[in-house]
N, C-alpha and C positions, 0 to 999 in steps of 0.2 A: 280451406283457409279459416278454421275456427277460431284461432287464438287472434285477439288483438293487434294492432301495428305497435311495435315498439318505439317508446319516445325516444327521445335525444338525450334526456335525464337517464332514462333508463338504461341506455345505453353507455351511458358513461360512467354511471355508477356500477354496471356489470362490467366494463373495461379494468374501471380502476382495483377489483375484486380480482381479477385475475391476475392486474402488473401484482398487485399484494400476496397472491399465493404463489406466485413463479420467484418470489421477491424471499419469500419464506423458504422454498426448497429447493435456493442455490441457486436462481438463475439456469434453473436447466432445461427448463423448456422455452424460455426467452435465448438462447446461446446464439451470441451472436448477432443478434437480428437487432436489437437498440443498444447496444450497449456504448459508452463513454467513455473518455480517455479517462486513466488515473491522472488527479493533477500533480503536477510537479512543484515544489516547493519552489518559490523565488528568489528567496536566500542564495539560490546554485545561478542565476541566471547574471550570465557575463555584463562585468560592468562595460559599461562605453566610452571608450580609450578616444573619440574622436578628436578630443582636443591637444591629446601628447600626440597624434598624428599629423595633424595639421600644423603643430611647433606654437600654438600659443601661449 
């Protein structure tokens, strides 16, 4: 056990080095494993009729 304990900093700035080169060559070695929904625009999202149901 020659090398050093790794920080918390260092670890996190070697984390974000690697979301950044998976982020570079397409998400293919991330596939799958975090990825996010695409969002959906709001524009498309049904209005709310509740009040022409209810008759007021």
């Amino acid at each position: 056990m020659s090398e050093k304990k790794m920080t918390l900093e260092e670890a996190i700035k070697q984390k974000l080095a690697s979301k950044k080169q998976a982020q570079a060559n397409g998400n293919a070695s991330m596939k799958g494993s975090n990825q996010t929904k695409n969002m959906k625009s709001q524009v498309s999202k049904k209005t709310n009729n509740q009040r022409r149901r209810m008759g007021v």
